[in-house]
C-alpha positions in Angstrom: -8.2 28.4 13.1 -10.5 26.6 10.9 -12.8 26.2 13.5 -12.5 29.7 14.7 -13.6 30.6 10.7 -16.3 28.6 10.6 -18.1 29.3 13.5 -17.5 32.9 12.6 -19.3 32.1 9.3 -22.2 30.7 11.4 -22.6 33.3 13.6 -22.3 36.0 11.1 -25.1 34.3 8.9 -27.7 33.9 12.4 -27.2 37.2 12.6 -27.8 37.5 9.1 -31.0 35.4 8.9 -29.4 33.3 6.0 -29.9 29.8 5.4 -27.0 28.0 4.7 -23.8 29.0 5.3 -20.5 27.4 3.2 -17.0 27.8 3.5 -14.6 28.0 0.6 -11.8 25.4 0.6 -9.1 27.8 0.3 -10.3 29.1 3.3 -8.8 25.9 5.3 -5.1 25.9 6.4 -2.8 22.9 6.3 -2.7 22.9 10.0 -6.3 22.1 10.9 -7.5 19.2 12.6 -8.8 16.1 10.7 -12.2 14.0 11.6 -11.7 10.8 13.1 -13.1 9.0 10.3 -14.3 5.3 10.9 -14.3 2.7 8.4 -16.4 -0.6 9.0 -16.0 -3.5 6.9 -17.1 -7.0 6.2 -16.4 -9.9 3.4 -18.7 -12.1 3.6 -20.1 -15.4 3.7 -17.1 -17.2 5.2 -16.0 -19.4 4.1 -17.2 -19.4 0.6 -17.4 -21.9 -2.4 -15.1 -20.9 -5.4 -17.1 -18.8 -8.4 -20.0 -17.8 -5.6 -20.6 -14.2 -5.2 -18.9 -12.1 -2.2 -20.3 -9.1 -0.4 -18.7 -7.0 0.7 -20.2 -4.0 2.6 -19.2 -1.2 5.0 -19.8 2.0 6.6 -18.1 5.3 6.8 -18.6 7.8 9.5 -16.8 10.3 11.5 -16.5 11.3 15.5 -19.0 14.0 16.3 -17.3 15.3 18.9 -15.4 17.7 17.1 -16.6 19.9 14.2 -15.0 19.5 10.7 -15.6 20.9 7.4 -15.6 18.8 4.0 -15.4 21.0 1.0 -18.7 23.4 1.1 -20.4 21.5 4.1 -19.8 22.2 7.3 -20.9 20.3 10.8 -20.6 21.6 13.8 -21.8 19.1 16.6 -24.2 17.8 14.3 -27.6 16.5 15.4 -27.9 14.1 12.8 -26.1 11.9 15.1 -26.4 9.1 17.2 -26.4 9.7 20.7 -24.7 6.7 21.6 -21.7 6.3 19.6 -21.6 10.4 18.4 -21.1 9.6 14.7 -21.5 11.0 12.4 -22.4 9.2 9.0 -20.3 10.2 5.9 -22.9 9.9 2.8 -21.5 10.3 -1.0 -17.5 9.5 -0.2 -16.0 7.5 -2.9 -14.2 4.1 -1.2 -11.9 1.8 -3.4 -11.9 -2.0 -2.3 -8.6 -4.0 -3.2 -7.9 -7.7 -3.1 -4.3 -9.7 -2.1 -4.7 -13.2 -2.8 -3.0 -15.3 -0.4 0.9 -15.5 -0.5 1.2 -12.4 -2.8 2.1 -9.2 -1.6 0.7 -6.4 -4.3 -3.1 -5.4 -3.9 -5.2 -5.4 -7.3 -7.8 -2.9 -7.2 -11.1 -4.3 -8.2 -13.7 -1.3 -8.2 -14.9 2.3 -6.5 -18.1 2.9 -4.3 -19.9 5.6 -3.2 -21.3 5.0 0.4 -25.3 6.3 0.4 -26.5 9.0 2.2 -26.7 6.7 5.5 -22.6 6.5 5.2 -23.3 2.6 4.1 -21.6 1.1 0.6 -22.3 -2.6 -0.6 -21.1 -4.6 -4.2 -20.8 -7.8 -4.5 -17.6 -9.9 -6.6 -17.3 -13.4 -7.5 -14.6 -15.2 -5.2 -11.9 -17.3 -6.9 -9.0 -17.1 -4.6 -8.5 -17.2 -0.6 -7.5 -13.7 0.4 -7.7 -10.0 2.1 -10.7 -7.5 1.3 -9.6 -3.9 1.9 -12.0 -1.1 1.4 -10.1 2.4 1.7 -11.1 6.0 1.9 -8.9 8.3 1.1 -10.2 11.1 2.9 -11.2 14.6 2.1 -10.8 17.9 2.9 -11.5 17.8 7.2 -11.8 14.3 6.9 -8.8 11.9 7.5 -8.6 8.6 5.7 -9.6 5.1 7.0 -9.5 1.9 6.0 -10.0 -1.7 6.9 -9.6 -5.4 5.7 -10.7 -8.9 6.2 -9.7 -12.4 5.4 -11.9 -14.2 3.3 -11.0 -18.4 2.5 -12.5 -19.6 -1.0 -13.4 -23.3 -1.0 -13.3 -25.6 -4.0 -16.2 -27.5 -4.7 -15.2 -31.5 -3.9 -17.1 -34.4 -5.9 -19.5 -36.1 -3.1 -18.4 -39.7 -2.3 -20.6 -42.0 -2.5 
């Protein structure tokens, strides 16, 4: 139904000769479809020395082969994607990264990005602890959420032997 809206929008605003064309959020059911939203993710260097800073950097993009609408914006079959993969790249989305050290079982949330207008997000943290990364969007309005983690070992600095 969703789709059905929007693409009536569209049409009526061609026909119009408007501009831009939004759609209301209360104008989306409960029982629309969701983007298959992608989350990329890497810790890195591996391994690293204890106190050294980690980055950790991602993407966030969603399957263009289906339309989707995302508060006021709406895509349908956008051609601001690749032609390869048919992503679509998911700019200004807020994604929260967590830490588990190793042998604990609660996550400790360490800060909230914003991925750029390329869908890309980067910070980097100073590494104490072997342990999982896990940056996690929550999703939006059209979008579902995604997430994804990685293991990151943290090595102490040894005296050299002589």
């Amino acid at each position: 139904m969703l789709r059905r809206t929007a693409t009536a929008l569209l049409t009526a605003a061609a026909v119009a000769g408007m501009g831009l064309v939004t759609a209301a959020p209360a104008m989306a059911s409960p029982d629309y479809d969701r983007g298959d939203t992608q989350l990329r993710f890497d810790a890195g260097p591996e391994p690293i020395r204890k106190g050294h800073k980690l980055s950790l950097s991602g993407k966030l993009d969603v399957e263009c082969s289906e339309d989707y609408i995302d508060g006021f914006v709406s895509v349908h079959h956008a051609d601001s994607c690749d032609d390869r993969e048919r992503r679509h790249v998911l700019g200004w989305k807020e994604i929260d990264i967590f830490f588990q050290p190793s042998g604990q079982y609660g996550w400790r949330h360490v800060e909230s990005v914003r991925t750029g207008r390329d869908g890309s997000f980067y910070t980097r943290v100073s590494a104490y602890r072997s342990g999982t990364w896990r940056a996690v969007f929550d999703g939006a309005r059209g979008l579902a959420s995604a997430e994804a983690s990685d293991y990151v070992r943290v090595i102490r600095d040894h005296h050299h032997w002589r």
